[in-house]
Backbone as ProteinMPNN parsed JSONL, in Angstrom:
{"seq_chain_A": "XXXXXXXXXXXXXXXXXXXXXXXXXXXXXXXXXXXXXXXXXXXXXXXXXXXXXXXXXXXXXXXXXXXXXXXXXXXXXXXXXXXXXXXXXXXXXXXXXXXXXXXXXXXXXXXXXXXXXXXXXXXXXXXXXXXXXXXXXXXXXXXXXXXXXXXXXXXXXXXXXXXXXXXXXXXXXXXXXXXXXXXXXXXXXXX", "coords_chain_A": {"N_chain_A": [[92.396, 56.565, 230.309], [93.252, 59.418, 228.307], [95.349, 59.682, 226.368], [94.744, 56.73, 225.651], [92.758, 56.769, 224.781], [90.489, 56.196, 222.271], [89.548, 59.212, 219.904], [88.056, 62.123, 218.221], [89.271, 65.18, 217.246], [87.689, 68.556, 217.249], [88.081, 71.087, 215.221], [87.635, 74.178, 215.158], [89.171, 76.75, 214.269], [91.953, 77.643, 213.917], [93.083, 80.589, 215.244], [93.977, 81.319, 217.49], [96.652, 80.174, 217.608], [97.705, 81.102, 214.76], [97.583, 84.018, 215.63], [99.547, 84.269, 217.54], [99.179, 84.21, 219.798], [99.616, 84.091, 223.784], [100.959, 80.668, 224.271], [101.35, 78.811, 226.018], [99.294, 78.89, 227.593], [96.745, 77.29, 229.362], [94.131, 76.639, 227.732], [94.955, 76.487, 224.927], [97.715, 74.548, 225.437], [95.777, 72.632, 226.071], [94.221, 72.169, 223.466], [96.162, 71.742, 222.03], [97.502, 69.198, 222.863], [94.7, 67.841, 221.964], [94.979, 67.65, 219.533], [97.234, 66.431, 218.85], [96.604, 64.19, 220.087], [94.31, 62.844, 219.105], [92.674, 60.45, 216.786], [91.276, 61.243, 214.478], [91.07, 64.576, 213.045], [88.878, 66.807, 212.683], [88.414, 69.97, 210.447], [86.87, 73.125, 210.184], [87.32, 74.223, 208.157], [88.77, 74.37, 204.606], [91.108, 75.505, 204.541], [91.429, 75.977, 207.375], [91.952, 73.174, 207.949], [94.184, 73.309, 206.376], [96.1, 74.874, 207.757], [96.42, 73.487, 209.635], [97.724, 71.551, 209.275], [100.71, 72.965, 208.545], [101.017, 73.906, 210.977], [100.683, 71.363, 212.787], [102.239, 69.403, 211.801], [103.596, 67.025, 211.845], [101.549, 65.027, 213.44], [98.893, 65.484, 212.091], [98.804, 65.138, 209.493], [97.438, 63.499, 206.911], [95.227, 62.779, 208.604], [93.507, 64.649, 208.937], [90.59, 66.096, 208.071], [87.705, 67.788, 206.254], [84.723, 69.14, 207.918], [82.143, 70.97, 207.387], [80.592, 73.339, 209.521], [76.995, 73.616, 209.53], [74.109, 76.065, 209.432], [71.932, 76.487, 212.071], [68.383, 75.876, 212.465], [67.131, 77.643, 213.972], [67.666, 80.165, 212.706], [66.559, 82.25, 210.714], [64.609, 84.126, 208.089], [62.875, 86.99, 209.261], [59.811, 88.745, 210.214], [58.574, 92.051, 209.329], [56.76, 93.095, 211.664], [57.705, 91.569, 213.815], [60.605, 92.522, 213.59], [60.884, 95.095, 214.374], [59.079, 94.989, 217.009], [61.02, 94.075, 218.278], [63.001, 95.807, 218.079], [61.936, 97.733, 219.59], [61.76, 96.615, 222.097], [64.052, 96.612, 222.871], [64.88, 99.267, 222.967], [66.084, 100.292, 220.484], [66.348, 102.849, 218.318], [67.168, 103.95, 216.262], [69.299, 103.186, 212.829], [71.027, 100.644, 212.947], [74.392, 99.181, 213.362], [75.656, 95.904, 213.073], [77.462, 94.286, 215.177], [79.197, 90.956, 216.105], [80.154, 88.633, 218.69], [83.482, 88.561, 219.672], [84.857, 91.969, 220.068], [87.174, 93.189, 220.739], [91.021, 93.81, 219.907], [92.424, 91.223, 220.009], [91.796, 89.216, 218.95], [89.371, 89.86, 216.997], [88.646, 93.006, 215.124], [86.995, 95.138, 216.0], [87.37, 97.388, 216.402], [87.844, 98.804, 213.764], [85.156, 99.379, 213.056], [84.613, 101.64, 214.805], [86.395, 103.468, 214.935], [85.889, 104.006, 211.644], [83.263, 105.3, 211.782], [83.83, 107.668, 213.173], [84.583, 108.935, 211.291], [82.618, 109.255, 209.698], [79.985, 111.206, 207.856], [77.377, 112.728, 209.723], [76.777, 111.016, 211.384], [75.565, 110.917, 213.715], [73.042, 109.724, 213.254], [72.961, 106.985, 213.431], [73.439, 103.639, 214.787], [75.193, 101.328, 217.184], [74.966, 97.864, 217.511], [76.236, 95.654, 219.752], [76.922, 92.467, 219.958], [77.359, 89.229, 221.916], [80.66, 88.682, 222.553], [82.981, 90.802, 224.054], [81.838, 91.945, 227.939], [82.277, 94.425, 228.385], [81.9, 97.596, 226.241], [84.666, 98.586, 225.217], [86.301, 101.329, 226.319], [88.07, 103.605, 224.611], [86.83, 102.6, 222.158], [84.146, 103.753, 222.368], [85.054, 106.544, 222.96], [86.086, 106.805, 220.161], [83.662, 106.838, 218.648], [82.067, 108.74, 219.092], [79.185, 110.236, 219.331], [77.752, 108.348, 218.478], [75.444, 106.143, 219.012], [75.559, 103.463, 221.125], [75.353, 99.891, 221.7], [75.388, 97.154, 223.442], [73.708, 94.08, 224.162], [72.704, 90.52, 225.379], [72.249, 87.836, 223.614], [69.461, 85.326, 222.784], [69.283, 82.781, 220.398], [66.889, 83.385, 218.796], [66.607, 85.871, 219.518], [69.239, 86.935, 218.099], [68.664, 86.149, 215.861], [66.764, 87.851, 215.537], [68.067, 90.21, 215.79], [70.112, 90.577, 213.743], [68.467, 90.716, 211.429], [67.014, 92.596, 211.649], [69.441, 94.678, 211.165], [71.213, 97.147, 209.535], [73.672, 96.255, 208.693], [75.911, 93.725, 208.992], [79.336, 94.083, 210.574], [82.111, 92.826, 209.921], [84.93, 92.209, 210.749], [87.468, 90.434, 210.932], [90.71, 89.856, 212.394], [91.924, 87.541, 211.812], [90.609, 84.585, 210.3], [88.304, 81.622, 211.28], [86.055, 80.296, 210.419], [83.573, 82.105, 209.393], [80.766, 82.296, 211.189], [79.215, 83.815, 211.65], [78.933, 85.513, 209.817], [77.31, 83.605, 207.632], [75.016, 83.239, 209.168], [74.156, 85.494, 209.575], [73.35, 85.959, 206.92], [71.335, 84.446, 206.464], [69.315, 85.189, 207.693], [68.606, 87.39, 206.221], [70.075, 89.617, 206.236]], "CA_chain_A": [[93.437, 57.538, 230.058], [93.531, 60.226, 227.224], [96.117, 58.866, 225.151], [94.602, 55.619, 224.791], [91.015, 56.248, 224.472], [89.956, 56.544, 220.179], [89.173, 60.381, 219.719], [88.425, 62.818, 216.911], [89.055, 66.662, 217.639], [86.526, 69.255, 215.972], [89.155, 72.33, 215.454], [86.731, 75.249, 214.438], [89.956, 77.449, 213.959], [93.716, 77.977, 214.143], [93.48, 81.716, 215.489], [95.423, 81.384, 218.522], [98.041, 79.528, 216.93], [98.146, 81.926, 213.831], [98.16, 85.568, 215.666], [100.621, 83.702, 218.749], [98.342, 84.126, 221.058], [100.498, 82.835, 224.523], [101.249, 79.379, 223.784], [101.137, 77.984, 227.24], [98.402, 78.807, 228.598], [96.038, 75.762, 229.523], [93.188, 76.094, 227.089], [95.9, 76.507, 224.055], [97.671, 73.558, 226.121], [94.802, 70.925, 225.756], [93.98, 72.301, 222.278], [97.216, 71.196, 221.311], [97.099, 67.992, 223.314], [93.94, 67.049, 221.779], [95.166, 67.114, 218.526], [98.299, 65.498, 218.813], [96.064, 62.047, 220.591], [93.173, 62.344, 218.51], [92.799, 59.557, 215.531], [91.104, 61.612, 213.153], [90.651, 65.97, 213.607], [88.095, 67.329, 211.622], [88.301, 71.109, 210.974], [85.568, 73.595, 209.475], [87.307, 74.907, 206.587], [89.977, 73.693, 204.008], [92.033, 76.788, 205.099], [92.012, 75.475, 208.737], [93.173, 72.06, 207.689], [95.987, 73.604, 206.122], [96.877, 75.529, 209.066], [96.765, 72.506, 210.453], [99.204, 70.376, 208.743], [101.681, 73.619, 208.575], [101.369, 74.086, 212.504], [101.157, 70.209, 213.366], [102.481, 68.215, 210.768], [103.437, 65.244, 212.291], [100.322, 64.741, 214.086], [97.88, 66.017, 211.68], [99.435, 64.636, 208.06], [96.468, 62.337, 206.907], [94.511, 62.363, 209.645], [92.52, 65.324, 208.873], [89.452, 66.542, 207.174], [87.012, 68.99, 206.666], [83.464, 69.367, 208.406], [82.123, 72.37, 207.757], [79.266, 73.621, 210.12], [75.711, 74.787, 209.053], [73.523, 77.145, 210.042], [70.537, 75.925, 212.168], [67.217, 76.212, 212.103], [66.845, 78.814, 214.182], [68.253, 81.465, 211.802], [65.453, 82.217, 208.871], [64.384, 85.363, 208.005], [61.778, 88.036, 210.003], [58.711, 89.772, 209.711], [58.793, 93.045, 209.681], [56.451, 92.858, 212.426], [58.914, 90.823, 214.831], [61.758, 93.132, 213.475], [60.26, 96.063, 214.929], [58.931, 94.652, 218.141], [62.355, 93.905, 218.66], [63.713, 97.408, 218.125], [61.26, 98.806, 220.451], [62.171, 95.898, 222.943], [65.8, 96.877, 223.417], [65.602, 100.822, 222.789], [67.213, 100.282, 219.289], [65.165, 103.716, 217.037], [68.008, 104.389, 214.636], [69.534, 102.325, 212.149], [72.148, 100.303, 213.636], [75.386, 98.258, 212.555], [75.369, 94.928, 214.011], [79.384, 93.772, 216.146], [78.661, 89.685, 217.154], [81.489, 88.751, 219.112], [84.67, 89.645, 220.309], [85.191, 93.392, 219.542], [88.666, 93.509, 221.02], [92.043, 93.64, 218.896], [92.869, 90.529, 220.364], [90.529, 88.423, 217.4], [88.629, 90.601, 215.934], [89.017, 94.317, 214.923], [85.619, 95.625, 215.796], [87.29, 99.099, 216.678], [88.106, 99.354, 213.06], [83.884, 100.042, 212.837], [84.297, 102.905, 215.527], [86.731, 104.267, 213.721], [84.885, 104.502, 210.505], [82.141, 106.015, 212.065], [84.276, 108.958, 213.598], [84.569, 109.72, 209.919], [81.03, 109.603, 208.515], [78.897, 112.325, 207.98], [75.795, 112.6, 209.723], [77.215, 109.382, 212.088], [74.502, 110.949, 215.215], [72.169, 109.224, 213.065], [73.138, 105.338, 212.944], [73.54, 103.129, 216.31], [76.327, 99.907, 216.916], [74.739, 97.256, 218.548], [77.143, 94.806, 220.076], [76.202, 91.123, 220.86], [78.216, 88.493, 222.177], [81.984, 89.537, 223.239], [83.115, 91.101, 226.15], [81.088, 92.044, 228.361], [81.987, 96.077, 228.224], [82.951, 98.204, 225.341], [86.114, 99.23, 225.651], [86.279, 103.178, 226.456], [88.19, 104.031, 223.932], [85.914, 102.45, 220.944], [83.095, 104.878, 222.809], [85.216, 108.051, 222.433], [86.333, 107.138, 218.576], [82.164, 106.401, 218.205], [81.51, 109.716, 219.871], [78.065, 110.699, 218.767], [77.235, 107.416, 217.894], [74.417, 105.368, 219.911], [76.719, 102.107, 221.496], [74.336, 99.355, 223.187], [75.319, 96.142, 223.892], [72.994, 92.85, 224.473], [73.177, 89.105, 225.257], [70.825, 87.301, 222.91], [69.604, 83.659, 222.623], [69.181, 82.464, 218.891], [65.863, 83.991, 218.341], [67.025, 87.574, 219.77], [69.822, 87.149, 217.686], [68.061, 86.225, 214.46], [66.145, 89.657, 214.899], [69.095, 91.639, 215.452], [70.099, 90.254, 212.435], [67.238, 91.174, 210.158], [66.8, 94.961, 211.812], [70.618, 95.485, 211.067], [71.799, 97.994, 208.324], [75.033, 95.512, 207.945], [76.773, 93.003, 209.62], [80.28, 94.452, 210.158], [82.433, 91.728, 210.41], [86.124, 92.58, 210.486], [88.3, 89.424, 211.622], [92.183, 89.419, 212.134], [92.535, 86.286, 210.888], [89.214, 83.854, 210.543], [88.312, 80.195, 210.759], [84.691, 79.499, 209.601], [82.902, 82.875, 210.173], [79.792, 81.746, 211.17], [78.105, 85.058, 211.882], [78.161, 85.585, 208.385], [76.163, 82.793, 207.565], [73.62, 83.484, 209.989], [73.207, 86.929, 208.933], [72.344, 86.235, 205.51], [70.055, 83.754, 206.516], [68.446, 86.051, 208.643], [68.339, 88.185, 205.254], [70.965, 91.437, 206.832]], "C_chain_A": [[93.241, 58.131, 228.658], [93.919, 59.513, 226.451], [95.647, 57.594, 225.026], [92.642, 55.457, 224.669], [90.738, 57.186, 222.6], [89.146, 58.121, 220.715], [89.456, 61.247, 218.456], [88.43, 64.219, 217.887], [88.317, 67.388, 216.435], [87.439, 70.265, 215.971], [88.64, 73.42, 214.458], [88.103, 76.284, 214.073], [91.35, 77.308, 214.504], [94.067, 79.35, 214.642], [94.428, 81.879, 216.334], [96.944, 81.043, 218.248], [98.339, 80.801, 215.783], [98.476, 83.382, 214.05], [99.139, 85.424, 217.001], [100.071, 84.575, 219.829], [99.631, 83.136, 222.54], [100.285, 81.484, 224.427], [101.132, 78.012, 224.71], [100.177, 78.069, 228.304], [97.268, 77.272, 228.624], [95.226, 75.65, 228.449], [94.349, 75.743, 225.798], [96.454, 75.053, 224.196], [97.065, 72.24, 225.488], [94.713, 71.162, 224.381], [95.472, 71.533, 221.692], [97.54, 69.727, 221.686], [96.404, 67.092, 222.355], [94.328, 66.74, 220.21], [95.768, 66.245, 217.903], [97.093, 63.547, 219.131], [94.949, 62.029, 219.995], [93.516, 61.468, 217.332], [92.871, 60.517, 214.586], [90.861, 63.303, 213.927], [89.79, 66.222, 212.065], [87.762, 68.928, 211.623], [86.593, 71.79, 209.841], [85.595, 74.293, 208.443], [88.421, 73.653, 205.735], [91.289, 74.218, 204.927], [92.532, 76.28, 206.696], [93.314, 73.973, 208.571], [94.624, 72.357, 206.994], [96.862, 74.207, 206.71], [97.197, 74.165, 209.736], [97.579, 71.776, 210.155], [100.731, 71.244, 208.642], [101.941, 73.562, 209.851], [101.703, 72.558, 213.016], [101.205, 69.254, 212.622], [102.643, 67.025, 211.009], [102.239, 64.555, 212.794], [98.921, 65.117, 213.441], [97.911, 65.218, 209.949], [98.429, 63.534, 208.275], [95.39, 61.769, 207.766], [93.346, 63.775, 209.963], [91.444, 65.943, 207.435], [88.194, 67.29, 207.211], [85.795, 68.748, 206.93], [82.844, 70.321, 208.767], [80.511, 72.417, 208.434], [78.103, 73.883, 209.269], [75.096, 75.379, 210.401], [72.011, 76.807, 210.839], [69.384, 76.944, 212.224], [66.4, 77.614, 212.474], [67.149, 80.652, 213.376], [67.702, 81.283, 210.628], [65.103, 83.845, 209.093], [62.873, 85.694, 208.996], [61.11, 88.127, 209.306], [58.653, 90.724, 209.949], [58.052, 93.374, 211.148], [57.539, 92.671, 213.943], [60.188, 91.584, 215.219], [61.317, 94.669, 214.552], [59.424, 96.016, 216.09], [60.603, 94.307, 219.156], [63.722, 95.081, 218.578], [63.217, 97.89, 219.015], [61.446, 98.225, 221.871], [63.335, 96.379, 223.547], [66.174, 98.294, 222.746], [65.91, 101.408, 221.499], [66.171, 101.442, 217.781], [65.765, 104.372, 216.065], [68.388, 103.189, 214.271], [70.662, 101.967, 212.847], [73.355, 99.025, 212.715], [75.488, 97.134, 213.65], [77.244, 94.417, 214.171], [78.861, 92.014, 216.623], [79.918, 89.204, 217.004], [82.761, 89.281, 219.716], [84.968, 91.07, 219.507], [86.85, 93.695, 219.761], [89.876, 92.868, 219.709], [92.771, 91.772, 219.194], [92.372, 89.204, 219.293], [90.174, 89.289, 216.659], [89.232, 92.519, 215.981], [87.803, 94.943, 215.018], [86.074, 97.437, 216.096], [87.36, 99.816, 215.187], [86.49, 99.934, 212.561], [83.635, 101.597, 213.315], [84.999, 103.88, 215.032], [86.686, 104.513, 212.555], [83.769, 105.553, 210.757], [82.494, 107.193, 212.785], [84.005, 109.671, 212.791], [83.61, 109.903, 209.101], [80.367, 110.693, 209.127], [77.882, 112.097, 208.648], [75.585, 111.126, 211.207], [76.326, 109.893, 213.766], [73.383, 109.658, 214.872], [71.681, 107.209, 212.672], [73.442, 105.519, 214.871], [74.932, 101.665, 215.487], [75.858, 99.138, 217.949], [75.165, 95.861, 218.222], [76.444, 93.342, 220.6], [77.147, 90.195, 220.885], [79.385, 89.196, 222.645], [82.526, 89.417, 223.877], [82.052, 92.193, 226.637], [80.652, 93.514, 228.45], [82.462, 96.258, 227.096], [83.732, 99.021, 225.769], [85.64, 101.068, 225.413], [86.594, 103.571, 225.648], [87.464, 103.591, 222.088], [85.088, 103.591, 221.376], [83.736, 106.042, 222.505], [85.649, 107.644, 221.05], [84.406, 107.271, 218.213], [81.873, 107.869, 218.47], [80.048, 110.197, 218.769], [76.973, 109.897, 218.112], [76.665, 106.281, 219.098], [75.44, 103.717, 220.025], [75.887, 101.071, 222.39], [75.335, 97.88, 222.764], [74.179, 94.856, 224.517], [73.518, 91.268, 224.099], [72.26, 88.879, 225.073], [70.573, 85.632, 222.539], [69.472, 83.958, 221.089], [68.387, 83.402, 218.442], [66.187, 85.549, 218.385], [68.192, 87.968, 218.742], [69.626, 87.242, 216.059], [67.406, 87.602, 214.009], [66.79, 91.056, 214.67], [69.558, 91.616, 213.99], [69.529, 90.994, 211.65], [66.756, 92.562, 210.259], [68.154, 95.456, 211.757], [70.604, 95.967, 209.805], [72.71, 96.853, 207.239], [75.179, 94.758, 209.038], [78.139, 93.821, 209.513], [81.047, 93.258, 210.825], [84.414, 91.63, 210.19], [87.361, 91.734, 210.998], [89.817, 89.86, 211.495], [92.823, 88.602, 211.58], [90.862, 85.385, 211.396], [89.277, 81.932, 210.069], [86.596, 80.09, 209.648], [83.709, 80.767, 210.214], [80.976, 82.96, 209.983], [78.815, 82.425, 211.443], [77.652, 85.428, 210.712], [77.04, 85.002, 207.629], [74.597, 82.63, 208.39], [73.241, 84.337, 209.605], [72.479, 86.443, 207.873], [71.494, 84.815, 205.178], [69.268, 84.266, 206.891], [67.802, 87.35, 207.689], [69.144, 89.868, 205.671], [72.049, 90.965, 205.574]], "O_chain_A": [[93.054, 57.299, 227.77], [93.226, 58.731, 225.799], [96.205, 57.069, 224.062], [91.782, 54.584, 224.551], [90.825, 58.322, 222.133], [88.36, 58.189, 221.66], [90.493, 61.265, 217.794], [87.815, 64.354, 218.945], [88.271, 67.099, 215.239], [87.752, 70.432, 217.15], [89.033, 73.581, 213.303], [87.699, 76.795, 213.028], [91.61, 76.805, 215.597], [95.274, 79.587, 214.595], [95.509, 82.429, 216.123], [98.009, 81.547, 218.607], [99.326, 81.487, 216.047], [99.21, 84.042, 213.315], [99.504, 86.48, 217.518], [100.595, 85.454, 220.512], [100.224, 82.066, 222.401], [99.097, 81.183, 224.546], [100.944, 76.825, 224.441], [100.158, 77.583, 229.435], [97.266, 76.401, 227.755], [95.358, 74.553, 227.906], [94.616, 74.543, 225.737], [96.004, 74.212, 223.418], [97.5, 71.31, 224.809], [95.216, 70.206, 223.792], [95.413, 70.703, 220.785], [97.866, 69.009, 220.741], [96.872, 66.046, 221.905], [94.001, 65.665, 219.706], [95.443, 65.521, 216.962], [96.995, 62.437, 218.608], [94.306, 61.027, 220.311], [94.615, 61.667, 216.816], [93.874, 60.81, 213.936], [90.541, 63.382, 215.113], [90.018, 65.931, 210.89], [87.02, 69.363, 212.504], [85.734, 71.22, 209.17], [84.681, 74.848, 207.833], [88.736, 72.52, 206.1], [92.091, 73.638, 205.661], [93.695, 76.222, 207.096], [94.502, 73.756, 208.806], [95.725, 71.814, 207.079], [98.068, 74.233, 206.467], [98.259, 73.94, 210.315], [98.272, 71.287, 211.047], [101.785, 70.609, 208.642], [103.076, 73.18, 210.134], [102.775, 72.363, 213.589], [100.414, 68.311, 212.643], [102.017, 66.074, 210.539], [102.058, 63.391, 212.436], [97.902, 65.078, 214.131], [96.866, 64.823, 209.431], [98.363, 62.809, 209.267], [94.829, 60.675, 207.696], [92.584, 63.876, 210.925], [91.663, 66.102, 206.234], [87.637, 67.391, 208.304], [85.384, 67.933, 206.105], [82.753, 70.729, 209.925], [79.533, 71.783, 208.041], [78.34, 74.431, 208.192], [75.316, 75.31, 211.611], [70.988, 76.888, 210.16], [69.335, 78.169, 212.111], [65.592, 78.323, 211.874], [66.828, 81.813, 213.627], [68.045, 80.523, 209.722], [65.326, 84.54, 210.084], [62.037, 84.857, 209.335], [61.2, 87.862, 208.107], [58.645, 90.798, 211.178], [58.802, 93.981, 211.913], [57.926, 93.489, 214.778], [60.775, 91.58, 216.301], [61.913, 94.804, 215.621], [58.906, 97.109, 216.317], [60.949, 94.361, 220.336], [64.906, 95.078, 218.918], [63.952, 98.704, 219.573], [61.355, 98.991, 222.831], [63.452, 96.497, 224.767], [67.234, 98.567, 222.183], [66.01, 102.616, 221.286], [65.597, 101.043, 216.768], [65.271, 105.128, 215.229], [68.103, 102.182, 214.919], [71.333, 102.854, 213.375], [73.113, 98.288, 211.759], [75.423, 97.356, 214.859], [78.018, 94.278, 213.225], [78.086, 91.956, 217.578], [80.65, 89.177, 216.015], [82.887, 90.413, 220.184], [85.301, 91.061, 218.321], [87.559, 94.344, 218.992], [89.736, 91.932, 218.922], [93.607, 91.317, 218.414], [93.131, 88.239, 219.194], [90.733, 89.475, 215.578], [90.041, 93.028, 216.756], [87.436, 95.401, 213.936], [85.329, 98.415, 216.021], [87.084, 101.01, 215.074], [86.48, 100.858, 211.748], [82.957, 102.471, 212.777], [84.536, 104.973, 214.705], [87.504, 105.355, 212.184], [83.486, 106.48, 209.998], [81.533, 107.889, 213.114], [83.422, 110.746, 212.935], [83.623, 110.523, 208.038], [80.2, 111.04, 210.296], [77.245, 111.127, 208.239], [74.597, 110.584, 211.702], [76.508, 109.244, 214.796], [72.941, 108.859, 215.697], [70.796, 106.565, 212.108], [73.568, 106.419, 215.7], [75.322, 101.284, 214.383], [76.112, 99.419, 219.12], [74.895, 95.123, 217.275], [75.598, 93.237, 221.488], [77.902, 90.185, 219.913], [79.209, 90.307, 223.145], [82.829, 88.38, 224.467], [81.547, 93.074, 225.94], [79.508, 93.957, 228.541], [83.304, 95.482, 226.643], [83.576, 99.978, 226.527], [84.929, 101.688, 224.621], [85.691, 104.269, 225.187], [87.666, 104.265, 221.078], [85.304, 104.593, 220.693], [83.103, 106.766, 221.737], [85.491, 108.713, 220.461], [84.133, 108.031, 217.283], [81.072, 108.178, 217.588], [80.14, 110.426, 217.563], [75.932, 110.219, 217.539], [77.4, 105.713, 219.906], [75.87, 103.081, 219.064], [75.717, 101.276, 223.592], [75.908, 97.814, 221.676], [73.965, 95.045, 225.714], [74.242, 90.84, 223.199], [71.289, 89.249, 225.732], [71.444, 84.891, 222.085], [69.532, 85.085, 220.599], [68.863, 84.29, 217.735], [66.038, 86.308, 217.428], [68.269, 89.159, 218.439], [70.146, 88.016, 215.255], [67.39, 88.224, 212.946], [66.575, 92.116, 214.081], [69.376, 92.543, 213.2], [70.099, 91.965, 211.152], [66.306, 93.362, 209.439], [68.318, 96.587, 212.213], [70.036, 95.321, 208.925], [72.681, 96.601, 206.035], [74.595, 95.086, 210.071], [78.286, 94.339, 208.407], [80.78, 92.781, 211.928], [84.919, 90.859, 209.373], [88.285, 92.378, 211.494], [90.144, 90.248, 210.373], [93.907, 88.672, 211.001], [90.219, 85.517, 212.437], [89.843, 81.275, 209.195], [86.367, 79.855, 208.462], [83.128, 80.608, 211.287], [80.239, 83.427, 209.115], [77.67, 81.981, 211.526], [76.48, 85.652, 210.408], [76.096, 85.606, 207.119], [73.527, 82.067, 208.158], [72.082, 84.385, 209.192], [71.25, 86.449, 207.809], [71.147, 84.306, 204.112], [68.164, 83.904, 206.484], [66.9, 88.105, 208.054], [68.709, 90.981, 205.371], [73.013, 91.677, 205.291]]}, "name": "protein", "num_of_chains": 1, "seq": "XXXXXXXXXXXXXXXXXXXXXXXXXXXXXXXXXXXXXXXXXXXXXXXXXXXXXXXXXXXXXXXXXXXXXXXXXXXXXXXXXXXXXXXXXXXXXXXXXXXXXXXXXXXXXXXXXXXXXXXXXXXXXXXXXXXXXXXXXXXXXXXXXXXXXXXXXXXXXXXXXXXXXXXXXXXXXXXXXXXXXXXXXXXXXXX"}
């Protein structure tokens, strides 16, 4: 049984809890479960753990601590070579801004990129390529982008390390963030 078997929870973030995300749905649910019957929770920032003792104080008071991720191995920098086999791989012949992750308002704010790029000059000449997410971009990011190249790909590590290193920028625009771990990859990846 749950409650009596010794468990730590890993609690990479507090987002759901902090932008009240519904409260009852199942994954939310166990997440909150697991924290309450775990011994020890170990989150990946300070910042989390202190969400965590504000949101579940009784159940969290002394019993947590921080474990912050790294970045593995797979994420080192390119060769220009590689970088550019990998542009010509997936279409990508302008400069592009790199989205990894959810784009929707629901986490992240990735529309606030499309709407930047309504407003730049010259914005035929850059691309936004999306990885991770959902699975479409939303319609209306595409008409604020208008004129602006919009691709989407699902990439293992390696595909992702190169998007990385052939991006302009990372744009990385969270609502609220636990341990943003795209960051750290990028600028391993040297973007």
């Amino acid at each position: 049984r749950p409650e009596r078997t010794t468990s730590v929870a890993l609690v990479t973030d507090m987002i759901p809890e902090m932008l009240g995300f519904q409260a009852d749905l199942p994954q939310w649910r166990e997440k909150r479960d697991c924290i309450h019957l775990a011994r020890r929770c170990l989150a990946y920032t300070r910042h989390c753990v202190h969400d965590m003792r504000r949101l579940y104080i009784a159940s969290s008071a002394g019993r947590t601590s921080v474990a912050s991720p790294g970045v593995g191995e797979a994420f080192r920098l390119a060769g220009d070579e590689e970088v550019a086999a990998f542009r010509a791989r997936h279409g990508l012949a302008k400069p592009y801004f790199l989205l990894s992750g959810p784009r929707e308002p629901r986490e992240r704010n990735g529309r606030a990129l499309f709407r930047a790029l309504a407003r730049l000059p010259g914005r035929e000449r850059y691309a936004v390529l999306c990885v991770g997410g959902e699975a479409e971009i939303a319609a209306e990011s595409l008409r604020e982008a208008a004129g602006v190249e919009v691709k989407r790909l699902a990439l293992d590590d390696d595909g992702l390390r190169l998007a990385y290193a052939g991006a302009l920028e990372l744009v990385h625009v969270p609502l609220y963030e636990g341990f943003p771990l795209a960051v750290a990859e990028a600028m391993r990846c040297g973007c």
